[in-house]
C-alpha positions as CSV (number, residue, x, y, z in Angstrom):
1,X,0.0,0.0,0.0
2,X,1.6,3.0,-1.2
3,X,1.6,5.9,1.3
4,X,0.5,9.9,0.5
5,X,3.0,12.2,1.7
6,X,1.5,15.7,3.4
7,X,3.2,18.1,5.0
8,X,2.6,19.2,9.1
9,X,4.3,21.6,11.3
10,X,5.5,20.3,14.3
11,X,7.1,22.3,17.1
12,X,7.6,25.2,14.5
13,X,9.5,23.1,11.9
14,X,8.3,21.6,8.2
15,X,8.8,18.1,8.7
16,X,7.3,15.7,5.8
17,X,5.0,12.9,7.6
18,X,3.7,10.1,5.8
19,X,0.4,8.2,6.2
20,X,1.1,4.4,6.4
21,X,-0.7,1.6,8.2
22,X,1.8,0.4,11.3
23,X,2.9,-3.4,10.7
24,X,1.6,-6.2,13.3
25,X,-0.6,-3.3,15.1
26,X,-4.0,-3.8,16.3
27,X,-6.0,-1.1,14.6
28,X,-9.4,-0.3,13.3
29,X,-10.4,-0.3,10.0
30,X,-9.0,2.7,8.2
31,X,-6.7,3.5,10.9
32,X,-3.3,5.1,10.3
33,X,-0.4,6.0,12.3
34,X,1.6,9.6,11.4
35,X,5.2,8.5,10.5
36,X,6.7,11.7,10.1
37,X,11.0,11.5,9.0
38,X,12.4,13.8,12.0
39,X,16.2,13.3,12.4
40,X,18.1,13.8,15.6
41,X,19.3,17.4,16.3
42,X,21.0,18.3,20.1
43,X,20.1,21.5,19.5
44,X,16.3,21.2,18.9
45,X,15.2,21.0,22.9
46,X,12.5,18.5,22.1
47,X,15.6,16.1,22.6
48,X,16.8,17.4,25.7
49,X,15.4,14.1,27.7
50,X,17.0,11.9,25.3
51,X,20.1,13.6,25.8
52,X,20.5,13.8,28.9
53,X,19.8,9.8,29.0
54,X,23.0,9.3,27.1
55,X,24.6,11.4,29.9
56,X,23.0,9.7,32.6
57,X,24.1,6.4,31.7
58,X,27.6,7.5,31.0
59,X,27.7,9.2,34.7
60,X,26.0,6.4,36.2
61,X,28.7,4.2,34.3
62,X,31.1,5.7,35.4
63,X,30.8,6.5,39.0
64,X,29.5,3.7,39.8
65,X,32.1,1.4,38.2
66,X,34.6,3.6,40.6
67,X,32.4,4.0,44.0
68,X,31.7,-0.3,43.7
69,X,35.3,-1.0,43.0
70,X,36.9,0.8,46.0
71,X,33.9,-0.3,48.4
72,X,34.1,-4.1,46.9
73,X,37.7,-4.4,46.7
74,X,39.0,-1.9,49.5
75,X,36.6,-1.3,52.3
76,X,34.9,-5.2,51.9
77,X,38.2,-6.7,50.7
78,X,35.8,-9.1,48.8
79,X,38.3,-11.6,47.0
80,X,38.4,-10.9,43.5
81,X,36.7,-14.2,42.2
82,X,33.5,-13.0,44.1
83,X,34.2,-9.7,43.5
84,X,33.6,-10.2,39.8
85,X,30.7,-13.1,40.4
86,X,28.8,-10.2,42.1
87,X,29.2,-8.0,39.7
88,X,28.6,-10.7,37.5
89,X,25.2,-11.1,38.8
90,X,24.4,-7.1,39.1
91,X,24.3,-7.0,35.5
92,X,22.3,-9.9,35.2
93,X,18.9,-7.5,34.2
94,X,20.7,-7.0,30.4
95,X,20.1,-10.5,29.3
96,X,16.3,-9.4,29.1
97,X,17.4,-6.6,26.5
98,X,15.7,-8.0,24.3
99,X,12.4,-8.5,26.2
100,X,12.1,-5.1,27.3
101,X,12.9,-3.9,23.6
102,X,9.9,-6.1,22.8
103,X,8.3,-4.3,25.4
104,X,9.1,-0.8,24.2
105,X,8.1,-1.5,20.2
106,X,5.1,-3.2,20.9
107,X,3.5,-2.6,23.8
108,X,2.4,1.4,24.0
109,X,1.7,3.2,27.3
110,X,-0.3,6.1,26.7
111,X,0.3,6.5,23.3
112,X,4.3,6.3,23.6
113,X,6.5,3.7,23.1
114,X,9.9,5.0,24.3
115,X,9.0,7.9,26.9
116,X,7.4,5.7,29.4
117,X,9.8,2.9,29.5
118,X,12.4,5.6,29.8
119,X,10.7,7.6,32.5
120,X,9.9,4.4,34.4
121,X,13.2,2.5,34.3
122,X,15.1,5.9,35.9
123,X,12.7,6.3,38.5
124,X,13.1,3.0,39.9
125,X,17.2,2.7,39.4
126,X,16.7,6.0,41.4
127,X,14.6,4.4,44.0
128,X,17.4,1.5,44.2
129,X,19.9,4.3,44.5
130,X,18.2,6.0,47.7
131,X,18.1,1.9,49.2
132,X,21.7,1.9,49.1
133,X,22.1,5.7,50.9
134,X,19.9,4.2,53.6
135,X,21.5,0.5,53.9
136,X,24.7,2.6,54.5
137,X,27.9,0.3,55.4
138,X,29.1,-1.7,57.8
139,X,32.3,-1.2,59.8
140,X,35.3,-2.2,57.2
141,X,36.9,-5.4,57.7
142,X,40.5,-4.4,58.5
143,X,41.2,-1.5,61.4
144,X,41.5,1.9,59.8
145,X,43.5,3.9,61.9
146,X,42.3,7.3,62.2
147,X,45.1,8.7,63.3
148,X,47.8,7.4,60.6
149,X,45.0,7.5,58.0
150,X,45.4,3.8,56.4
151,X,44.4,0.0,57.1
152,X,46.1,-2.0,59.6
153,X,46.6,-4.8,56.8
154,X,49.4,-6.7,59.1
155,X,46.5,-6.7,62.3
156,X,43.7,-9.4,62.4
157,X,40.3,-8.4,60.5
158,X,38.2,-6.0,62.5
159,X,34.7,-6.8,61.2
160,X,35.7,-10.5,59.2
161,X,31.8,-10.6,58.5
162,X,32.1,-7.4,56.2
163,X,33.0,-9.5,53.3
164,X,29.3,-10.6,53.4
165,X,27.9,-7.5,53.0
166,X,28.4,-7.8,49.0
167,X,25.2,-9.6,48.5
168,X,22.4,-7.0,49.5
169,X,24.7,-4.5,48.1
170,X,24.7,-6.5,44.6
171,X,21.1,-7.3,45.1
172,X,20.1,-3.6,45.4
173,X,22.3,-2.5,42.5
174,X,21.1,-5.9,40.5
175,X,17.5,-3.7,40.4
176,X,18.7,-0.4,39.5
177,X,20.6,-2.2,36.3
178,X,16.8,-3.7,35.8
179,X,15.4,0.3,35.3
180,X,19.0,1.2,33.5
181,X,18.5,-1.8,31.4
182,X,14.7,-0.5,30.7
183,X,15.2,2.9,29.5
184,X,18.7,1.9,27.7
185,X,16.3,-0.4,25.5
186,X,13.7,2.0,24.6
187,X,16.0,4.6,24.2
188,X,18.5,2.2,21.7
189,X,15.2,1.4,19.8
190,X,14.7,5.2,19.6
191,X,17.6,5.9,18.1
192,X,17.8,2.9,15.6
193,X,14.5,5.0,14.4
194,X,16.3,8.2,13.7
195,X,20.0,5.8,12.2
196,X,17.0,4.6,9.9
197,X,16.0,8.3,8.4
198,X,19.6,9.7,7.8
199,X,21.3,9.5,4.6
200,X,23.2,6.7,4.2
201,X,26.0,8.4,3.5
202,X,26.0,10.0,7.3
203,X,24.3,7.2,8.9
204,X,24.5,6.5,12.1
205,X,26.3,10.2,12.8
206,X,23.8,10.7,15.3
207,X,24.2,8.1,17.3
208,X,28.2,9.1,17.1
209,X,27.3,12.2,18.8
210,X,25.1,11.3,21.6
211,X,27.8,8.1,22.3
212,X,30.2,11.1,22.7
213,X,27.5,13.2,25.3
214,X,27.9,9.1,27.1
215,X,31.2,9.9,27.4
216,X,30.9,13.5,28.6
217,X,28.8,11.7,31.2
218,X,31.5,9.3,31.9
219,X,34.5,12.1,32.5
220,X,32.3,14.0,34.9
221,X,31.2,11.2,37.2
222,X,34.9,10.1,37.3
223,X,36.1,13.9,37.7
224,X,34.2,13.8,41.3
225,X,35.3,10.7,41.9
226,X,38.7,11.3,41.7
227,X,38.4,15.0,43.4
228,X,35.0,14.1,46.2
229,X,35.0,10.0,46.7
230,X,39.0,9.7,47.1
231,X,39.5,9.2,50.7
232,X,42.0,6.3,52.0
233,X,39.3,4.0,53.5
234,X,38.2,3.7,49.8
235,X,41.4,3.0,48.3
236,X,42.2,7.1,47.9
237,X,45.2,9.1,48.1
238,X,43.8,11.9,50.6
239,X,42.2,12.0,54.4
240,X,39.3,10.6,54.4
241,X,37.8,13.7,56.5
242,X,38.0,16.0,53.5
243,X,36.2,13.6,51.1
244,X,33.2,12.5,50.4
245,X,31.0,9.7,52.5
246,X,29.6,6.9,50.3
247,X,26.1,7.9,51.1
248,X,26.9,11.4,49.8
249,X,28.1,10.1,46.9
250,X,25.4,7.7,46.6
251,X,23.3,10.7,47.0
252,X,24.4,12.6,43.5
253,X,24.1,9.6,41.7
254,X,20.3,9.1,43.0
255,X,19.9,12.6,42.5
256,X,21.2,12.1,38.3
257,X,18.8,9.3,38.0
258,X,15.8,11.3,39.3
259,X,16.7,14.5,37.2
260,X,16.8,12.3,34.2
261,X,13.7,10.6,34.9
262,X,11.5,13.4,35.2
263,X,13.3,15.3,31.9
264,X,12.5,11.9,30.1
265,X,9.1,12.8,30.7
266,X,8.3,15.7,29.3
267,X,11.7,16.2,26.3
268,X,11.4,13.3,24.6
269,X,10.6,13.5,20.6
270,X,9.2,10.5,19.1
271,X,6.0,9.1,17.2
272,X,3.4,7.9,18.5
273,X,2.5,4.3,18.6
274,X,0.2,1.8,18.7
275,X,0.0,-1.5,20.3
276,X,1.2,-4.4,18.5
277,X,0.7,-8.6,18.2
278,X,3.4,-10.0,21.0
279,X,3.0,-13.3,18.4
280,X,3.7,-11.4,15.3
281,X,6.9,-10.1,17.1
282,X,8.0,-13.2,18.6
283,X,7.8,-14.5,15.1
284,X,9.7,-11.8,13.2
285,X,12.4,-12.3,16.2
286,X,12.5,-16.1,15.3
287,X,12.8,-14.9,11.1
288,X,15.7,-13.2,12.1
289,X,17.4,-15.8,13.9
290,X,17.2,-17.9,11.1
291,X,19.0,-15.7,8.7
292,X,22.4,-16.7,7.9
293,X,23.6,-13.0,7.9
294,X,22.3,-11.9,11.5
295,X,23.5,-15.5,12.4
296,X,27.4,-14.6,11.4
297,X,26.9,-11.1,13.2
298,X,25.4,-12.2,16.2
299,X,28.4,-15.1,16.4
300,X,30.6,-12.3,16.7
301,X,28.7,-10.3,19.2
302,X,28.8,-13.5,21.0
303,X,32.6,-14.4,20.7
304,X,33.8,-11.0,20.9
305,X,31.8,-10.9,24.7
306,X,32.9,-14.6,26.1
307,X,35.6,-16.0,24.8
308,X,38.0,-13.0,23.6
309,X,36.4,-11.5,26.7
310,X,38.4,-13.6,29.2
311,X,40.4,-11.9,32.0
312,X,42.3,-12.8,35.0
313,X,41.2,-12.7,38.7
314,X,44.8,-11.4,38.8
315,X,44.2,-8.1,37.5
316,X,42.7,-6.6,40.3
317,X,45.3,-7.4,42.9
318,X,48.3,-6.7,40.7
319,X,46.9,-3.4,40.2
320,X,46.7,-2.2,44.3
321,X,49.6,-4.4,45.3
322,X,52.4,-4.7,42.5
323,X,51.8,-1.3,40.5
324,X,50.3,0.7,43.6
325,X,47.9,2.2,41.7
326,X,45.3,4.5,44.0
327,X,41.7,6.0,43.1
328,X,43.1,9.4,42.2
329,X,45.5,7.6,39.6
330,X,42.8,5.1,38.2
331,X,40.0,8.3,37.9
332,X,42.6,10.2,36.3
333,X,43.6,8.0,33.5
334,X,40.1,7.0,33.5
335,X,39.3,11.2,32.7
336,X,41.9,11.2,30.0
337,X,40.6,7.8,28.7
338,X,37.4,9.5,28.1
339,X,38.9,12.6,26.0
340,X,40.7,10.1,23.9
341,X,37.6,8.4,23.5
342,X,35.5,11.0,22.8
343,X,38.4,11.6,20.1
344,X,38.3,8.1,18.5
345,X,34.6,9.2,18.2
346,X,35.1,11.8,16.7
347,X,37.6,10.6,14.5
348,X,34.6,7.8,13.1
349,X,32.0,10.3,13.0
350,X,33.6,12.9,10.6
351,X,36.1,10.5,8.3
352,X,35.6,7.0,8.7
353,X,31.2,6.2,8.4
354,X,32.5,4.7,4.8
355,X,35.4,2.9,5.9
356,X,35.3,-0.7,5.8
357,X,34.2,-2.3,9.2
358,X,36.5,-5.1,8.7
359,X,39.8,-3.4,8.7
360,X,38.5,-1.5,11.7
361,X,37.6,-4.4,13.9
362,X,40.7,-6.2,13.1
363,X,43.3,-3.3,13.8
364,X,41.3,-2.5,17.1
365,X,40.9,-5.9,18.3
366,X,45.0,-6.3,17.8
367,X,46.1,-2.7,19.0
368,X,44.1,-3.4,21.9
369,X,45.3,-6.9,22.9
370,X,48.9,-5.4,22.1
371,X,48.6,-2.7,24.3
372,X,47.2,-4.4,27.3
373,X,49.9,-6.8,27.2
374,X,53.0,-4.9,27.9
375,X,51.9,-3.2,31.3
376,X,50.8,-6.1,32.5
377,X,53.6,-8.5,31.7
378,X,56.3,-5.7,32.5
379,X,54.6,-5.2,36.3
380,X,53.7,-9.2,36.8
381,X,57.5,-9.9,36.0
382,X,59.0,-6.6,38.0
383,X,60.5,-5.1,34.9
384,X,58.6,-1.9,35.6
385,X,56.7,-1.3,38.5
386,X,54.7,2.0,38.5
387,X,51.3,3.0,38.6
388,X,51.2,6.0,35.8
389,X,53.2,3.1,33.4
390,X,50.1,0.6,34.6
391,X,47.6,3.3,34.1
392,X,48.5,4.1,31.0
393,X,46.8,1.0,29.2
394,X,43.3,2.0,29.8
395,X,44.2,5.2,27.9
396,X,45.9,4.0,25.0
397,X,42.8,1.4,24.1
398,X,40.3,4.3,24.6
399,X,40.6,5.1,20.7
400,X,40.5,1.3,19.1
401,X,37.8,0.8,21.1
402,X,35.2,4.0,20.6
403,X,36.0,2.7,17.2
404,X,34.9,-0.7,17.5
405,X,31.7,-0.2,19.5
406,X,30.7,2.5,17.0
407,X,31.0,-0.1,14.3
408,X,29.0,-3.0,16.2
409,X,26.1,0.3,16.5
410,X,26.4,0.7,12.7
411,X,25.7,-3.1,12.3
412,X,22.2,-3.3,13.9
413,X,21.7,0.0,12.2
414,X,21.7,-2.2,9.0
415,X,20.4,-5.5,10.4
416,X,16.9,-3.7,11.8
417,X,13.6,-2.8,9.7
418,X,11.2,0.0,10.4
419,X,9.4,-1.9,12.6
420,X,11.7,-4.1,14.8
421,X,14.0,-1.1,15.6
422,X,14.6,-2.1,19.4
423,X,14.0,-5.7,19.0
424,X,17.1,-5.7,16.7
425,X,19.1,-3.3,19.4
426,X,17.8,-5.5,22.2
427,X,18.6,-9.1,21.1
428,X,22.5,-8.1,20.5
429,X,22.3,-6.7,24.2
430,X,21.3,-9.8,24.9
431,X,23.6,-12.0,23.0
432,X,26.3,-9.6,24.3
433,X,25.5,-9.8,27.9
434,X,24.9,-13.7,28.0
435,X,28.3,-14.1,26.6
436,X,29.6,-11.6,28.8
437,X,28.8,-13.5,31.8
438,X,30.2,-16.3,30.2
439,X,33.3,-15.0,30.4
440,X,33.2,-14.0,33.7
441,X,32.3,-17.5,35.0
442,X,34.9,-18.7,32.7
443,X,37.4,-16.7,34.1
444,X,36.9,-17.7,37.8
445,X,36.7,-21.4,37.2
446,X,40.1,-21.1,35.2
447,X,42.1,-19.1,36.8
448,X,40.9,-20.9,40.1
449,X,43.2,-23.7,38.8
450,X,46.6,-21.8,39.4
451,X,48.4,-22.0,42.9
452,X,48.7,-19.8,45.0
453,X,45.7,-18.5,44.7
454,X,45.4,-15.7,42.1
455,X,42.3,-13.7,44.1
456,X,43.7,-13.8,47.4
457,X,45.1,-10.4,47.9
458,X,47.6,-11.7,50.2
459,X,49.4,-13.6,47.5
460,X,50.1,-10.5,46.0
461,X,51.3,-8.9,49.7
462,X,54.1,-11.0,49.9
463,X,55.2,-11.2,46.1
464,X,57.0,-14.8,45.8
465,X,59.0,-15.8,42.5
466,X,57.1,-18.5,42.4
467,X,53.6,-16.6,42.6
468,X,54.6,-14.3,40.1
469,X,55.5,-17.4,37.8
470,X,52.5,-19.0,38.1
471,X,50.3,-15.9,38.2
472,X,51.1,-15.5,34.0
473,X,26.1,-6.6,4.1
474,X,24.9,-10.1,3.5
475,X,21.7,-9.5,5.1
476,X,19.4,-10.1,2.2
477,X,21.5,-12.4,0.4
478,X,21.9,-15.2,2.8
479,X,20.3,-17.9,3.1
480,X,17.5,-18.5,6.3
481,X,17.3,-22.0,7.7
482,X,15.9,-22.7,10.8
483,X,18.7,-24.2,12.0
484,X,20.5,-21.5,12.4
485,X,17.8,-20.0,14.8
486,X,17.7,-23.4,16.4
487,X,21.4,-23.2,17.2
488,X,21.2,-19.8,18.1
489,X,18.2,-20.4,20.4
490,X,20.0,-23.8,22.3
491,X,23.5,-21.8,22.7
492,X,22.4,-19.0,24.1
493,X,19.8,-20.9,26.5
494,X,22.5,-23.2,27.5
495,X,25.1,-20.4,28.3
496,X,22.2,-18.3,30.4
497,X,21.5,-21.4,32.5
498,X,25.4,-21.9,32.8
499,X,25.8,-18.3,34.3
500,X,22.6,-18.2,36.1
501,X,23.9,-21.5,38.3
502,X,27.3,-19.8,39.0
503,X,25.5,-16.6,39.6
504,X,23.2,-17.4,42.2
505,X,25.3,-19.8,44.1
506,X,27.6,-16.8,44.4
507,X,24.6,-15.3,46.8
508,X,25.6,-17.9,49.7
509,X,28.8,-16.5,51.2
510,X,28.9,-20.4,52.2
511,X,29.6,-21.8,48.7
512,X,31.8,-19.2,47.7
513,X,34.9,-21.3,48.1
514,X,33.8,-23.9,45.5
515,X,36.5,-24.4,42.3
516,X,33.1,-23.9,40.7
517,X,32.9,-19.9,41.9
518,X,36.9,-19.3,41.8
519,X,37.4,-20.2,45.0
520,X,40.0,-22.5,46.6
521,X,37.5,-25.7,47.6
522,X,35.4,-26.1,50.8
């Protein structure tokens, strides 16, 4: 059915809207929805809430990456095994990516499809947020002396039980990812709408820009770490009177969530939308899944997150033991991390939206691997042992790797239709974050094999040779068979249930010493 272009002004601008039935929707006879081409413009204050969402989630990123791993691995001293199960297990809400996109396409609320979800998910990742000022902390588990300002690391534990304190802590943060997760999804599918109306020529330029405002968000949240939430109880370099308390700082990130809630309310530009068959959806996600093309891309979504993903338990301790590395040095390289990302943005949005994607994933995924390794082996072996030489890795990647998830955003750009915009953008957040927790599973029951123990953090304190040895554009072309959905389907459902078991068990502080978990065997 051919569709009659008129023209309608809308917020003062000429903007050419076409009259089209909406695929899969439950709607009278004669019933038509408005699709009016509107591209993405940070100027136009319409987008302000979608804007500042982008921010959000780069702040909230950011700080609480920072805030979790100097609570977790300084104040708790959680071992780094369960330290990263933990985590593991707060992130666990992204695996249903896909079913909140579903969500967000199909089902409506008021007439919007992407405001509510938005509005909603914020909200309640700020009500989490305001859980965790109130739970507070317990006393830390060695004795901080007040009047030297540090840990009494060669005294007995003061508070042994501390450790424990991960789980409600996880659990409350596991719930705020759930409203993060919600609004990311809606808010993906959004833009996959405006990637869809650009040129193609300057596709996907937009979504360039607001991954750059992410990473604006990012460099602030890590500017007040490293300035306001640097104190020596948390890993810092100053006294902990002058900094901030980890309610206060719990406090500005509830207070980011809330802002950004209510501005998603009321500054958020999109169609309207009408409700949709949850059957015909399930079965155009199932038509995807058995196309060869989405198949090979989603096998790299998968790969790239799990097994190329694989890290050490080591890392955590070699960086606050061997290299010395404090909060103000990780926030600062973090801050100049972000500028170089923002330039390896940049650098894609205004020469390289032609280039081939190929060449771009290859040369990142090497220069990164190549420029991990040589901090790491040089402080592991006591060539070079210093924190701004260790620190300097996160920088150097920043580039290759604004690149390379700018590339993966360009790929569901081209993999979604019209009407499947967030189911597309949600199902390779899912594939990405099953894998992901593949990896970090993965990581603890291999790297539990080594002796000494690689996550005990007094391995690292006394520094043995012998620890240090040990511690070393097919997409209409290919072909659809349903075995490739099939495949897809059993892979993913196996890995999920995989993680989930590791996950959970990880909740009893009792089990945690299982070679299942990382840890050294009960």
């Amino acid at each position: 059915m051919a569709c009659s272009p008129t023209t309608a002004q809308v917020g003062g601008l000429g903007i050419v809207c076409y009259q089209r039935p909406v695929v899969g929707a439950r709607t009278k006879r004669g019933e038509v929805e408005s699709n009016c081409h509107f591209e993405y413009a940070l100027s136009d204050s319409r987008n302000c809430g979608i804007t500042l969402h982008y921010f959000a989630s780069g702040f909230v990123t950011g700080a609480a990456n920072a805030i979790f791993f100097d609570v977790l691995a300084g104040y708790l001293n959680v071992s780094a095994a369960v330290m990263q199960g933990g985590l593991n297990l707060a992130q666990l809400p992204t695996v249903f990516s896909i079913v909140l996109g579903v969500l967000s396409d199909s089902r409506p609320i008021c007439g919007w499809r992407r405001r509510p979800y938005m509005v909603g998910g914020w909200l309640l990742a700020a009500a989490c947020t305001f859980c965790l000022m109130g739970l507070g902390l317990p006393a830390p588990y060695y004795c901080f002396s007040s009047e030297e300002d540090r840990y009494l690391f060669e005294q007995a534990p003061c508070n042994p039980h501390a450790v424990d304190f991960y789980v409600p802590l996880m659990a409350c943060v596991c719930v705020a990812q759930l409203g993060i997760t919600a609004a990311g999804a809606a808010a993906n599918g959004l833009m996959v709408e405006y990637a869809k109306e650009e040129a193609e020529d300057r596709r996907g330029r937009a979504q360039t820009l607001l991954q750059m405002v992410s990473t604006a968000g990012y460099f602030v949240s890590v500017t007040i770490v490293a300035f306001g939430f640097n104190g020596r109880m948390f890993t810092g370099s100053f006294n902990q009177r002058h900094q901030l308390s980890y309610q206060e700082a719990m406090g500005i990130v509830a207070a980011m969530c809330t802002v950004t809630g209510a501005m998603c309310a009321i500054k958020v530009h999109e169609r309207p939308g009408g409700s949709a068959s949850l059957r015909e959806y399930s079965r155009s996600s199932w038509h995807l899944l058995e196309s060869k093309a989405f198949c090979a891309v989603a096998l790299f979504f998968f790969a790239s997150s799990s097994i190329f993903n694989i890290s050490t338990t080591a890392r955590v301790w070699v960086g606050l033991e061997w290299a010395k590395t404090e909060n103000m040095q990780r926030q600062l390289s973090g801050m100049l991390g972000a500028c170089l990302f923002l330039l390896g943005s940049f650098v894609i949005q205004r020469w390289l939206l032609g280039a081939s994607w190929r060449k771009i994933i290859f040369v990142t995924g090497v220069s990164t691997t190549l420029l991990d390794a040589i901090p790491q082996f040089c402080t592991i072996f006591d060539v070079l042992r210093n924190q701004y030489f260790y620190l300097g890795e996160p920088v150097t990647i920043s580039v290759p790797q604004a690149m390379s998830a700018l590339v993966t955003t360009f790929l569901i750009n081209e993999l979604a239709d019209d009407s499947n915009c967030a189911l597309v953008a949600g199902l390779m957040d899912t594939i990405a974050a099953v894998a992901q927790r593949l990896s970090v599973v993965l990581s603890n029951q291999v790297f539990s094999l080594f002796t000494p123990s690689l996550s005990d953090r007094m391995n690292y304190i006394k520094d043995t040779q012998d620890f240090r040895w040990t511690a070393r554009e097919r997409k209409q072309t290919w072909s659809k068979r349903p075995v490739f959905a099939m495949l897809a389907t059993f892979i993913l459902g196996v890995t999920l249930l995989y993680t989930l078991i590791g996950d959970f068990l990880v909740l009893d502080p009792s089990l945690t010493c299982l070679h299942f978990l990382g840890g050294e065997g009960c």
